[in-house]
C-alpha atoms as an extended CHARMM CRD file, in Angstrom:
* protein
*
       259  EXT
         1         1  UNK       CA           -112.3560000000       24.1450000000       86.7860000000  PROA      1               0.0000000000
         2         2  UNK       CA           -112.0390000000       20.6130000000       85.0500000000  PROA      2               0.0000000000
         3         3  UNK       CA           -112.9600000000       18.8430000000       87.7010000000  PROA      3               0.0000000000
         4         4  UNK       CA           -115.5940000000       21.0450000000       88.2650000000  PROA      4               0.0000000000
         5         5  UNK       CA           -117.0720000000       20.3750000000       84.6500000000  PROA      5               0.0000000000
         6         6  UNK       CA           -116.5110000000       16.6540000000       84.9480000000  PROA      6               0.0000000000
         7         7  UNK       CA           -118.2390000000       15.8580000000       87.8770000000  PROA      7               0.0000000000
         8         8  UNK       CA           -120.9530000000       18.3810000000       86.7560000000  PROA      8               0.0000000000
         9         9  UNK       CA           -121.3260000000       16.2320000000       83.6220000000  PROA      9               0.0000000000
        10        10  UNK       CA           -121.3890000000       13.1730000000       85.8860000000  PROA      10              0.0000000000
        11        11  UNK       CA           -124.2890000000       13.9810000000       87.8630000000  PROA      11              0.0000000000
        12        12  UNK       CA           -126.1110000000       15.2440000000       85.3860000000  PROA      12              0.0000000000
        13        13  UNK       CA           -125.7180000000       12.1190000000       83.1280000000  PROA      13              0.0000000000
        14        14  UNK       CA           -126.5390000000       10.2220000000       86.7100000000  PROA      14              0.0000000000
        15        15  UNK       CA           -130.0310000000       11.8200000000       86.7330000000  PROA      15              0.0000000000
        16        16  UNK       CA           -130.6450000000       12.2500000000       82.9500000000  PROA      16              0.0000000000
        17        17  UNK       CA           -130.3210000000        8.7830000000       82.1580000000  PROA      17              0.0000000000
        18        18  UNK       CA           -129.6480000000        6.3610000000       85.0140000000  PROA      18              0.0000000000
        19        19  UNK       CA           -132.3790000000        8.1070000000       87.7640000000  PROA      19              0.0000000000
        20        20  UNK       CA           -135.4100000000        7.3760000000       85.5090000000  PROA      20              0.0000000000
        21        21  UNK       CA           -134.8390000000        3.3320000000       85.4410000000  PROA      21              0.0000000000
        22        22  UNK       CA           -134.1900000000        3.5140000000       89.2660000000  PROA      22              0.0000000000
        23        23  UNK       CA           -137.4360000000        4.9340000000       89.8320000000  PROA      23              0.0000000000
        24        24  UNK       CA           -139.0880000000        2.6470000000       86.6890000000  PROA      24              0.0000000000
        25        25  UNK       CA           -137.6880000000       -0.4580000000       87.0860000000  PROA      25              0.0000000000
        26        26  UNK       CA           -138.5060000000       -1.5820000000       90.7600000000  PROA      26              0.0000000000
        27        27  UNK       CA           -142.2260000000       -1.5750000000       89.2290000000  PROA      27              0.0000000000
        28        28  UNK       CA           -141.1850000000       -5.0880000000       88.1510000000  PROA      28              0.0000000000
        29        29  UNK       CA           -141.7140000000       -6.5150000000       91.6340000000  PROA      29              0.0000000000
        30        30  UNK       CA           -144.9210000000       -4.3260000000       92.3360000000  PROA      30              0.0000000000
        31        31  UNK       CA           -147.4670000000       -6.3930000000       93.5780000000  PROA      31              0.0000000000
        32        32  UNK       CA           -150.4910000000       -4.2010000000       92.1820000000  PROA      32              0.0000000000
        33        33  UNK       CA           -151.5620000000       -5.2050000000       88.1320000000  PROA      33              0.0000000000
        34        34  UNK       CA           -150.6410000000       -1.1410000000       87.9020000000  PROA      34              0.0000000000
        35        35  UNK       CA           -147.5750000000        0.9240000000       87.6760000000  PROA      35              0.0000000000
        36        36  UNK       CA           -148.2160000000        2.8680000000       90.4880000000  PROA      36              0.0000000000
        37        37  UNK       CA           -146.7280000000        3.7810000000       93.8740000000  PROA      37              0.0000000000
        38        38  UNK       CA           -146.7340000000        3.2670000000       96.6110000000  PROA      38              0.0000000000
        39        39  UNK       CA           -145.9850000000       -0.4010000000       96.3930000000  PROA      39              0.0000000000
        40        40  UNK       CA           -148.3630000000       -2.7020000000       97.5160000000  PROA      40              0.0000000000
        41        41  UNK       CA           -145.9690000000       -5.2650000000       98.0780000000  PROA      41              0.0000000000
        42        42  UNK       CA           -143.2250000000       -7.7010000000       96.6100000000  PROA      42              0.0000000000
        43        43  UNK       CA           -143.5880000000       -9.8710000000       94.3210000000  PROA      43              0.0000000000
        44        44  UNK       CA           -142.0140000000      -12.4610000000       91.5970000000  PROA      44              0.0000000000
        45        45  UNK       CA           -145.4070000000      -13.1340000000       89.9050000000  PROA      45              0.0000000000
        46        46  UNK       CA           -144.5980000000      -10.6000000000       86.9180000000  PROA      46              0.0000000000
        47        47  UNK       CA           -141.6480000000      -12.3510000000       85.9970000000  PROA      47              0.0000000000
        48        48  UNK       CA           -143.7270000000      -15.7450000000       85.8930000000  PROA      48              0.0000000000
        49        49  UNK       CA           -146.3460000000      -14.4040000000       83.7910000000  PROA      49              0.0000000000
        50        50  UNK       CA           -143.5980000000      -13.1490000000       81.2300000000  PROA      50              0.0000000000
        51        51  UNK       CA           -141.8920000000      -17.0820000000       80.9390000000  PROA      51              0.0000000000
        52        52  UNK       CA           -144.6640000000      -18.5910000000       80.8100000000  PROA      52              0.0000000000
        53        53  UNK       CA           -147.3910000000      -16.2290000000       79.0280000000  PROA      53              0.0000000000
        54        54  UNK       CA           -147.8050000000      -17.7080000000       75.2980000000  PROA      54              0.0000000000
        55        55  UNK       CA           -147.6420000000      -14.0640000000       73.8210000000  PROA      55              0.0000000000
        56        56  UNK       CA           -144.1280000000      -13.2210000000       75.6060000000  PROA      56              0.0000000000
        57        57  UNK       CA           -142.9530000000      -16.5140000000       75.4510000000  PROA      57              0.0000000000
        58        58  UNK       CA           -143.4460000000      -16.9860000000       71.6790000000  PROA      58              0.0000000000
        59        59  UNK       CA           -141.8620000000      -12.8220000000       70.8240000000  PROA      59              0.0000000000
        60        60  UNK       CA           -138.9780000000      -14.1170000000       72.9960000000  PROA      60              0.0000000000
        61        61  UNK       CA           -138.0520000000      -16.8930000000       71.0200000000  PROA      61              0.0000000000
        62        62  UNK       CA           -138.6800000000      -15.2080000000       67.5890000000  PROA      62              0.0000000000
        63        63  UNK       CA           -136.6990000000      -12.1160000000       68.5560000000  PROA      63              0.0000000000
        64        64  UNK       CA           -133.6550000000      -14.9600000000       69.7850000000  PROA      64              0.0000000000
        65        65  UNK       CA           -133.8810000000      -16.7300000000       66.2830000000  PROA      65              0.0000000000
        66        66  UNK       CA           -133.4360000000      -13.5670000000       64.2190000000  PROA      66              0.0000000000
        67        67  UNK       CA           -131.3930000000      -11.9260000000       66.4880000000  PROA      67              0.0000000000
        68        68  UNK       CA           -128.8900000000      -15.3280000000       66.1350000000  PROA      68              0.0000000000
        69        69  UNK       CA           -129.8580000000      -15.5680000000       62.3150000000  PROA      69              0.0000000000
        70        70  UNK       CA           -128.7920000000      -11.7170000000       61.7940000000  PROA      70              0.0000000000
        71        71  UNK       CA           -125.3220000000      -11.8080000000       63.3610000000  PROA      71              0.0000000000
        72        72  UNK       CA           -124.3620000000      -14.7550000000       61.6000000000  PROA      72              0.0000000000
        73        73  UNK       CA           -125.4460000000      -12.8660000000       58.2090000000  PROA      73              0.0000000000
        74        74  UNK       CA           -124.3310000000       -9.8040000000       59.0760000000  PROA      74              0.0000000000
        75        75  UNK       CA           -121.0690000000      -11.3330000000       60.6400000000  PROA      75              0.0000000000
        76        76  UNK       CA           -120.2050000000      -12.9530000000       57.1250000000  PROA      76              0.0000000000
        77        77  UNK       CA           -121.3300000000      -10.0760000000       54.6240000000  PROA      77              0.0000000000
        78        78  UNK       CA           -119.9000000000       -6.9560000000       57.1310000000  PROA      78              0.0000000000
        79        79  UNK       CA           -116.4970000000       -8.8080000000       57.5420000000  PROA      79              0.0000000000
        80        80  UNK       CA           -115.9810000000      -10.0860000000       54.4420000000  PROA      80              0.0000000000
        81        81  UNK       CA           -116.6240000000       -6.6280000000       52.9720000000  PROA      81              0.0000000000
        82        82  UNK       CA           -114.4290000000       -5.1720000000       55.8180000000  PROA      82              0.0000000000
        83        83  UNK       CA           -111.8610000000       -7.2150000000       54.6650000000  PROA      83              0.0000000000
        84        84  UNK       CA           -112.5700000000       -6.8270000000       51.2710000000  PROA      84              0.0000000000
        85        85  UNK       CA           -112.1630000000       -3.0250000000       51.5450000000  PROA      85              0.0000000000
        86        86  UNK       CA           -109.0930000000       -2.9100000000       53.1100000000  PROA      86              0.0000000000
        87        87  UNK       CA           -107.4360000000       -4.5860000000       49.6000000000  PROA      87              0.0000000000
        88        88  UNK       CA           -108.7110000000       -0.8020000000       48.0980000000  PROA      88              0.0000000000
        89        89  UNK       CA           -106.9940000000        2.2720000000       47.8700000000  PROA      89              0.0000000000
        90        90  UNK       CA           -107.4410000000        5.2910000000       50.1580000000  PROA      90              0.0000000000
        91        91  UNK       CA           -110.3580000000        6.6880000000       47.7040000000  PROA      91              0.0000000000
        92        92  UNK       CA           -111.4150000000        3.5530000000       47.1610000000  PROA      92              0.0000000000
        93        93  UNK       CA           -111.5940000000        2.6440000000       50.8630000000  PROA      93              0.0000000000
        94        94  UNK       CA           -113.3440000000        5.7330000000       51.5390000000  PROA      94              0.0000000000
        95        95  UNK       CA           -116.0450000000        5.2290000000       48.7700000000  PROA      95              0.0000000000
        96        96  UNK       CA           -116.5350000000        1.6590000000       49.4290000000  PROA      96              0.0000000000
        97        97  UNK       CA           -117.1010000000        2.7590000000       53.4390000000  PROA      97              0.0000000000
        98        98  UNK       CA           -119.5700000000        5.7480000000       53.0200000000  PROA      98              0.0000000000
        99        99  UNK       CA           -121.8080000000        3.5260000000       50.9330000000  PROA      99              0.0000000000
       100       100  UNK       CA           -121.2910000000        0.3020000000       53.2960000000  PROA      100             0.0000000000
       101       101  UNK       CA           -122.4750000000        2.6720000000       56.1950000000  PROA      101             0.0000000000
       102       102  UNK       CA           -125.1650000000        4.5310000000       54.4980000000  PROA      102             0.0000000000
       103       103  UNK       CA           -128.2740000000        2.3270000000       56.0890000000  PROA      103             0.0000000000
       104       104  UNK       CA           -127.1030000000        3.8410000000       58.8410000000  PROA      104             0.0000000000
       105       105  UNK       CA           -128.0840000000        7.5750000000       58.4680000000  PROA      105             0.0000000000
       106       106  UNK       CA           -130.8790000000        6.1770000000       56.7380000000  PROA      106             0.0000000000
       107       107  UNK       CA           -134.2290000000        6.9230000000       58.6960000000  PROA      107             0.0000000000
       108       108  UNK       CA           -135.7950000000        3.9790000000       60.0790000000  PROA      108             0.0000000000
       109       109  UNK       CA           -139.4850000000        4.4100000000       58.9010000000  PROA      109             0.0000000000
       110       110  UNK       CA           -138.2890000000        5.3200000000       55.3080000000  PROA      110             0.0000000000
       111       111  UNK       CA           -136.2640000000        1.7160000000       55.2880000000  PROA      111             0.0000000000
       112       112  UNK       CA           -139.1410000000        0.1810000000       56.8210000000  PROA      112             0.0000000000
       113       113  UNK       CA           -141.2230000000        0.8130000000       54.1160000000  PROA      113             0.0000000000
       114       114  UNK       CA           -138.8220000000        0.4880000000       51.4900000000  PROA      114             0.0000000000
       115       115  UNK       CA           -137.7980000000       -3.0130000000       52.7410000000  PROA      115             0.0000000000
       116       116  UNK       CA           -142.0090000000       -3.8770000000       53.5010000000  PROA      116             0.0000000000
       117       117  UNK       CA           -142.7850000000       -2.7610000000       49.3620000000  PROA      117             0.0000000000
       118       118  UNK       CA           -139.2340000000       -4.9250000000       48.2290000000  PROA      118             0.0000000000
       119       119  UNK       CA           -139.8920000000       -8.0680000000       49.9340000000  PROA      119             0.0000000000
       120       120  UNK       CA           -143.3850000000       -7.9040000000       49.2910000000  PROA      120             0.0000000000
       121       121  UNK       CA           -142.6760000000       -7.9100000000       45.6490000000  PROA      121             0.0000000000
       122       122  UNK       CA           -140.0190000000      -10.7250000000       45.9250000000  PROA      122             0.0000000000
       123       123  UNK       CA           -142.8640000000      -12.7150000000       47.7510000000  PROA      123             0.0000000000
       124       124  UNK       CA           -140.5500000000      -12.8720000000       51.1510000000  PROA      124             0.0000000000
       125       125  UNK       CA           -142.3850000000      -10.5430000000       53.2870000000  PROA      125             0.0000000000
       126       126  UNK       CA           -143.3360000000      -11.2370000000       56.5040000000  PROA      126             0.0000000000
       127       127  UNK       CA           -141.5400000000      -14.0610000000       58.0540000000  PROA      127             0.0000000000
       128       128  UNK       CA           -138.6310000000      -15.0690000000       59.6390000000  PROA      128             0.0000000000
       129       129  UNK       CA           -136.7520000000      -14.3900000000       56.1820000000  PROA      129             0.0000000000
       130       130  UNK       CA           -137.7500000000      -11.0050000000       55.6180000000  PROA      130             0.0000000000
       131       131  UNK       CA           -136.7420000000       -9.6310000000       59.1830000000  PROA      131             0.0000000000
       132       132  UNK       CA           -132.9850000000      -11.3710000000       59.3420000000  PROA      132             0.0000000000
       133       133  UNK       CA           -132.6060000000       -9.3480000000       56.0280000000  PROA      133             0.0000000000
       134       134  UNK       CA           -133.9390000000       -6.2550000000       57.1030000000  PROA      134             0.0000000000
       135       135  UNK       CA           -132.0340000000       -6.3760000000       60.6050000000  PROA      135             0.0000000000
       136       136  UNK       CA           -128.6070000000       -7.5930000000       58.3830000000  PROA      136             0.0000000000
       137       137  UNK       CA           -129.0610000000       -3.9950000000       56.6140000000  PROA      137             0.0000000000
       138       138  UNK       CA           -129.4590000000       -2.7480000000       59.6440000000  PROA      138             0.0000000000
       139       139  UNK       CA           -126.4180000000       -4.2290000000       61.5310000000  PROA      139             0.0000000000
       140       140  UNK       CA           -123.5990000000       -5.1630000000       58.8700000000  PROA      140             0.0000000000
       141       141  UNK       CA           -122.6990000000       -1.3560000000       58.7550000000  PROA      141             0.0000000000
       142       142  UNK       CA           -121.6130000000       -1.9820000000       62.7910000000  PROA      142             0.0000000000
       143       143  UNK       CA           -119.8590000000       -5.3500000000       61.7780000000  PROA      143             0.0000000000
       144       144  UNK       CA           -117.9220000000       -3.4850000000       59.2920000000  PROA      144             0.0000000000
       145       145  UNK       CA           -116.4780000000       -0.4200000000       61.0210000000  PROA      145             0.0000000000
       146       146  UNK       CA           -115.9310000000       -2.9430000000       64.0420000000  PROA      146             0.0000000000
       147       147  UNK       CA           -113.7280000000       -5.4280000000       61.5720000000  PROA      147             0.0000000000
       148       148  UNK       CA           -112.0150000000       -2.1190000000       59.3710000000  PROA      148             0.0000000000
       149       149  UNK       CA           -111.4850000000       -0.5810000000       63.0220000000  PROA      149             0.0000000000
       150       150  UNK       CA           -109.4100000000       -3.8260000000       64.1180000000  PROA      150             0.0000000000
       151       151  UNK       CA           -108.2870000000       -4.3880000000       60.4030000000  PROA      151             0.0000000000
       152       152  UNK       CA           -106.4740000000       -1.2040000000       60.7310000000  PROA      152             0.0000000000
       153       153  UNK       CA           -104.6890000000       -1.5320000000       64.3390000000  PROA      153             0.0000000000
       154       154  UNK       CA           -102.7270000000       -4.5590000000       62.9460000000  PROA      154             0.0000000000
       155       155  UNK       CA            -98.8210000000       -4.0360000000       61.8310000000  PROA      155             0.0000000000
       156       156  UNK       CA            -98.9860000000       -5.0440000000       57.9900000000  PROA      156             0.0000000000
       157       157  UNK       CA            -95.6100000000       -6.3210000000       58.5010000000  PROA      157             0.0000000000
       158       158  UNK       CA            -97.0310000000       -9.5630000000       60.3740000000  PROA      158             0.0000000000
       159       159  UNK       CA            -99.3190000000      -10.4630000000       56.9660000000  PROA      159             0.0000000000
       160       160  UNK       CA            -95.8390000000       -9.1640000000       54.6310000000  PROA      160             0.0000000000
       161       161  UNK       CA            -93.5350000000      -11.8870000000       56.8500000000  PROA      161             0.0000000000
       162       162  UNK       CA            -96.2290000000      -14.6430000000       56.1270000000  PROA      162             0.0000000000
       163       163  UNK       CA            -96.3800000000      -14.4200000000       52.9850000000  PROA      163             0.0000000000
       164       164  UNK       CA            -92.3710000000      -13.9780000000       52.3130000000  PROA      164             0.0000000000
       165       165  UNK       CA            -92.3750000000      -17.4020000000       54.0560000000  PROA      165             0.0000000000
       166       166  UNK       CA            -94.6070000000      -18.6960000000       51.5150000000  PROA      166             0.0000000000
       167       167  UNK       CA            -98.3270000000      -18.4620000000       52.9710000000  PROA      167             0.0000000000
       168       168  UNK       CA           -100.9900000000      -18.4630000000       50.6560000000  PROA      168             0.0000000000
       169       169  UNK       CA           -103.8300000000      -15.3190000000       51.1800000000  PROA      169             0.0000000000
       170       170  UNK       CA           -106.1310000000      -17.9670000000       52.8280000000  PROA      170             0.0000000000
       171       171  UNK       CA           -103.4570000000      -19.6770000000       54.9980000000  PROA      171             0.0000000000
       172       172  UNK       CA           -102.4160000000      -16.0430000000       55.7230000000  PROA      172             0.0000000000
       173       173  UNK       CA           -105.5840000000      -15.3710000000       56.7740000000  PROA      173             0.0000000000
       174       174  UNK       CA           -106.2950000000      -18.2550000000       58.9770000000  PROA      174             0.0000000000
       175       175  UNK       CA           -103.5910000000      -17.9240000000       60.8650000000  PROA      175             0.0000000000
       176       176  UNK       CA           -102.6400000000      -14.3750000000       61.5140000000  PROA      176             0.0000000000
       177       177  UNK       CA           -104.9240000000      -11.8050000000       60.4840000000  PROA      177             0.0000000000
       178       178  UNK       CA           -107.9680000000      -14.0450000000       61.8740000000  PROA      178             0.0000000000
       179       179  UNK       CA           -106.7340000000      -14.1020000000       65.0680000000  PROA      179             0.0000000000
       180       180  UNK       CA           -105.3310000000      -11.0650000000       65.4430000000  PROA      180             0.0000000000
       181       181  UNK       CA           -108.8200000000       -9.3510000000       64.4450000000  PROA      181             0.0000000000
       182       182  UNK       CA           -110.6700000000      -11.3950000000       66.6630000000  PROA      182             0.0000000000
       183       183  UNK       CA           -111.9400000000       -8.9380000000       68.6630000000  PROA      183             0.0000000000
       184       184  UNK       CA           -112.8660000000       -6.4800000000       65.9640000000  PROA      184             0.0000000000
       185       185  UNK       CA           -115.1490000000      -10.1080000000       64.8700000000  PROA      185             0.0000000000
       186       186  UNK       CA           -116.5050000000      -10.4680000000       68.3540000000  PROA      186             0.0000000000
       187       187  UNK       CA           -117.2790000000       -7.0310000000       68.9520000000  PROA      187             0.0000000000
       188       188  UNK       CA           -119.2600000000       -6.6060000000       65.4760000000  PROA      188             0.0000000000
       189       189  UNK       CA           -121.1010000000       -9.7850000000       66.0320000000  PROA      189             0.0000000000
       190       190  UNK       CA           -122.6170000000       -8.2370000000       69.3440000000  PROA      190             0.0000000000
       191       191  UNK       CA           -123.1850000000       -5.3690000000       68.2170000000  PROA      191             0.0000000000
       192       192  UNK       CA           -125.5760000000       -7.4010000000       65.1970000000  PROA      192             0.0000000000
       193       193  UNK       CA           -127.2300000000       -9.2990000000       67.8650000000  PROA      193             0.0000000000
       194       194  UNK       CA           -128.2800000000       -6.6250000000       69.9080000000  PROA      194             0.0000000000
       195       195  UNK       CA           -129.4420000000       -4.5270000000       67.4830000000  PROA      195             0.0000000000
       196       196  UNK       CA           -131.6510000000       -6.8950000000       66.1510000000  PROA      196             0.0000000000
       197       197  UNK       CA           -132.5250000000       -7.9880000000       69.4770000000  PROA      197             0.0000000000
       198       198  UNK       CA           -134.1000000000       -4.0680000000       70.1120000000  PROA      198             0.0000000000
       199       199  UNK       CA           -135.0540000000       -3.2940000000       66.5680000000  PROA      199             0.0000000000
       200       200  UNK       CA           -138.5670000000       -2.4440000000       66.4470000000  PROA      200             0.0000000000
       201       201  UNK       CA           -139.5060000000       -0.1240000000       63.8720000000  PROA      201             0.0000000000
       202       202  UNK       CA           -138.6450000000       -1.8260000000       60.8610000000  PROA      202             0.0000000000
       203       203  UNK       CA           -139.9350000000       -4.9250000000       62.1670000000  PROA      203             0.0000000000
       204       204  UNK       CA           -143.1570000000       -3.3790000000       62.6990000000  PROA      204             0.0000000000
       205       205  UNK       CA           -143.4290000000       -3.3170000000       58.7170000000  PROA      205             0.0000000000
       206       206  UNK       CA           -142.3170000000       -6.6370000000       58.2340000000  PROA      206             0.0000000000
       207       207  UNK       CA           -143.7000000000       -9.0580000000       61.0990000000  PROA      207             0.0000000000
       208       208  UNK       CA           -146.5130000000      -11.0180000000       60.5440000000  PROA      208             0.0000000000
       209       209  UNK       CA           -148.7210000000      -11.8900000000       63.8490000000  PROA      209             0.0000000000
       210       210  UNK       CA           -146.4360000000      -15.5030000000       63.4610000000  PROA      210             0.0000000000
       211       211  UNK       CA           -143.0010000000      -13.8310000000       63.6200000000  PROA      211             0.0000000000
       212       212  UNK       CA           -143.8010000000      -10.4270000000       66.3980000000  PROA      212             0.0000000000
       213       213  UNK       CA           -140.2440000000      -10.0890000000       68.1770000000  PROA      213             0.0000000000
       214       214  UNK       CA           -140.1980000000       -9.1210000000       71.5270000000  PROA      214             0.0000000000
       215       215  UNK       CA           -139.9940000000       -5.1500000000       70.5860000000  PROA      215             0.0000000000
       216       216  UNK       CA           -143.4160000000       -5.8270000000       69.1590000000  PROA      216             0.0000000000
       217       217  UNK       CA           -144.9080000000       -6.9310000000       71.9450000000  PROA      217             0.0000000000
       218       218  UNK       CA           -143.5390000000       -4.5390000000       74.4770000000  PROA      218             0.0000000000
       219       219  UNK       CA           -145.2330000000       -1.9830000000       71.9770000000  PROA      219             0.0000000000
       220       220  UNK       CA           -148.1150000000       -3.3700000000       71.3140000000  PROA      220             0.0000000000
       221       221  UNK       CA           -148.5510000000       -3.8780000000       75.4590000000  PROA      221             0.0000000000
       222       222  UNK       CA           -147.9030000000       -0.0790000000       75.9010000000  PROA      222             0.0000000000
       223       223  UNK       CA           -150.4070000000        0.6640000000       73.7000000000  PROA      223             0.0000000000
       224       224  UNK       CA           -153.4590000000       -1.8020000000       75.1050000000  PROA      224             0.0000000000
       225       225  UNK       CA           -152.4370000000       -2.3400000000       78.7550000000  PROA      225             0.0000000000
       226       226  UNK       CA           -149.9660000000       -1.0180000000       81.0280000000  PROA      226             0.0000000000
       227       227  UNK       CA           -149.0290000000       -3.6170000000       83.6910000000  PROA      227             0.0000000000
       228       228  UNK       CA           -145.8310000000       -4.7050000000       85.4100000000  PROA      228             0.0000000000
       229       229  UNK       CA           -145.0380000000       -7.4590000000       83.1960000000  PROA      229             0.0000000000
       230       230  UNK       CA           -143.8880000000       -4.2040000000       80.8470000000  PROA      230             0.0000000000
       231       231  UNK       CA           -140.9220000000       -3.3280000000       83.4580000000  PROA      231             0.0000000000
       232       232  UNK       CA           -139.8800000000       -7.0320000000       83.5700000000  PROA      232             0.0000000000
       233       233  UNK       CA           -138.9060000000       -6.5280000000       79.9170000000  PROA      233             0.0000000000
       234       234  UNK       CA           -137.3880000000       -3.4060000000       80.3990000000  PROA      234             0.0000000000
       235       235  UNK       CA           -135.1260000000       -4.9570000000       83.4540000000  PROA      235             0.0000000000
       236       236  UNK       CA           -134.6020000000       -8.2510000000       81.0710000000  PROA      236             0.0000000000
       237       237  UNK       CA           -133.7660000000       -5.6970000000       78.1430000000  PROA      237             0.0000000000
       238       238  UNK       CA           -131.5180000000       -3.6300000000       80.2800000000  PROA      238             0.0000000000
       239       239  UNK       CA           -129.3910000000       -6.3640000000       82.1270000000  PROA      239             0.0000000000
       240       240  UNK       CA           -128.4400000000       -7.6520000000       78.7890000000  PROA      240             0.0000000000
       241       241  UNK       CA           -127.6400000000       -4.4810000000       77.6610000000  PROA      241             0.0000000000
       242       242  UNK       CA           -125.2100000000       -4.1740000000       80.5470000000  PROA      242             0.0000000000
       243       243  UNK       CA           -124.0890000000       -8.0640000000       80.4290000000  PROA      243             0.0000000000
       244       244  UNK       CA           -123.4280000000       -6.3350000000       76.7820000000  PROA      244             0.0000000000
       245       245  UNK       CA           -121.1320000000       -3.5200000000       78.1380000000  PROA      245             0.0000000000
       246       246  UNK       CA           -118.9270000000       -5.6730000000       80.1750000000  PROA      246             0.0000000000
       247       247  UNK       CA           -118.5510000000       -8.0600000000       77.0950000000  PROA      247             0.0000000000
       248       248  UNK       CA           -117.8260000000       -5.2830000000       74.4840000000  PROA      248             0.0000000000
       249       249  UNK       CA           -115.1810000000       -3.6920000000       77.5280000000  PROA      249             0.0000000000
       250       250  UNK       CA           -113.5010000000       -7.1350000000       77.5920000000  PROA      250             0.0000000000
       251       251  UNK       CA           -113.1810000000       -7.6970000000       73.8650000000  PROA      251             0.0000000000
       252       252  UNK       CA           -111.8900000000       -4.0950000000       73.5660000000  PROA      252             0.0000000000
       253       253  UNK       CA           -109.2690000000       -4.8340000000       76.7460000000  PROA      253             0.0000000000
       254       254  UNK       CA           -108.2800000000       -8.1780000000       74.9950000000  PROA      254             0.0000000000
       255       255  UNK       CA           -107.3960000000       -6.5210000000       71.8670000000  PROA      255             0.0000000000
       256       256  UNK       CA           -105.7060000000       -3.2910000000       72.9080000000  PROA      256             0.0000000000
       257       257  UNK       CA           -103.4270000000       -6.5250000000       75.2760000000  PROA      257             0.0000000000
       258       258  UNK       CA           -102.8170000000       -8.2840000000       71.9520000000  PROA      258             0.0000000000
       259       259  UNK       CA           -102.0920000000       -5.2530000000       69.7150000000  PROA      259             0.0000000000
């Protein structure tokens, strides 16, 4: 009967999620300016329009710079409140967490307009500034259950030894919780650049017509013009989402090896 249900749950997943981009995403190589089918032939053209259209061009390399900008912000303030959490008690710990996470169960449109009316009044709205603070909100939460996840799969012994031997905290630090929580670091810093990367909502509150990400564009596209260059994005957007996967699976098969 287990069996049964698992492979019932497989299928279904197959054709839930996976069956719609197989039937989507050949559109990419459609020779027709349509999303239709049939076909009417093969073609690379749509990914040549995407690298070298201005528009496209220009979202990809905003939504690159505050992707990279986010996940080094939200690298430094999730793990260093990570870390700084784990010095707390048990209540303590579990305050400090359930407000760390709390943008999280936050709707999107209500911190959207929160964050558009803040930075507005601070005079930082709309730029480059305004959407790697918007998208840190958004993705320290993930840096810090990644970091307090890996914080709290190391022995405490290790850190006790060190500093019996004389370590300072820093020295400590550097050279064995650091590298033991590595992958914890790794894995929270993807997860920041990615969802930046794919945030759109909030961004549509914040971006001026300078600073559209990607997200923006594919949006905006939907909305005035459906053509194939659409599905390129989407097949872009969803091999790095697997690339992603296999990176997040690594990290996670590297740490269980080193715990």
């Amino acid at each position: 009967m287990s069996r049964i249900i698992y492979w019932s749950s497989l299928v279904f997943a197959f054709f839930f999620l996976v069956a719609p981009l197989l039937i989507v995403l050949p559109l990419a190589f459609n020779d027709s300016s349509f999303l239709t089918y049939p076909m009417d032939g093969f073609t690379f053209r749509w990914f040549e329009v995407f690298f070298t259209a201005p528009p496209w061009l220009a979202s990809l390399m905003n939504s690159l710079k505050v992707a990279l900008g986010t996940m080094i912000v939200a690298l430094l303030v999730g793990g260093m409140a990570a870390m700084g959490t784990m010095l707390m008690g048990k209540w303590g710990q579990l305050v400090l967490s359930a407000l760390f996470v709390s943008p999280i169960v936050i709707p999107s449109v209500v911190l959207g307009v929160a964050m558009a009316y803040a930075f507005g009044r601070m005079g930082v709205g709309g730029g480059y500034l305004s959407l790697v603070m918007a998208h840190t909100i958004l993705a320290a939460p993930l840096v810090f259950l990644s970091v307090m996840t890996s914080l709290k799969g190391l022995d405490p012994e290790l850190d006790r030894a060190a500093a019996s031997m004389g370590a300072s905290r820093w020295y400590r630090f550097q050279t064995v919780t650091l590298p033991l929580a590595m992958p914890g670091f790794a894995t929270g810093a993807l997860f920041a650049f990615i969802t930046s990367f794919d945030e759109v909502v909030v961004a549509l509150f914040l971006a001026s017509p300078q600073s559209q990400t990607l997200p923006i564009t594919l949006f905006s596209s939907l909305r005035d013009r459906l053509e194939p260059t659409i599905v390129v994005v989407a097949l872009l957007l969803s091999i790095v989402s697997c690339l992603f996967i296999i990176a997040l699976n690594r990290l996670q098969k590297r740490g269980e090896t080193r715990n």
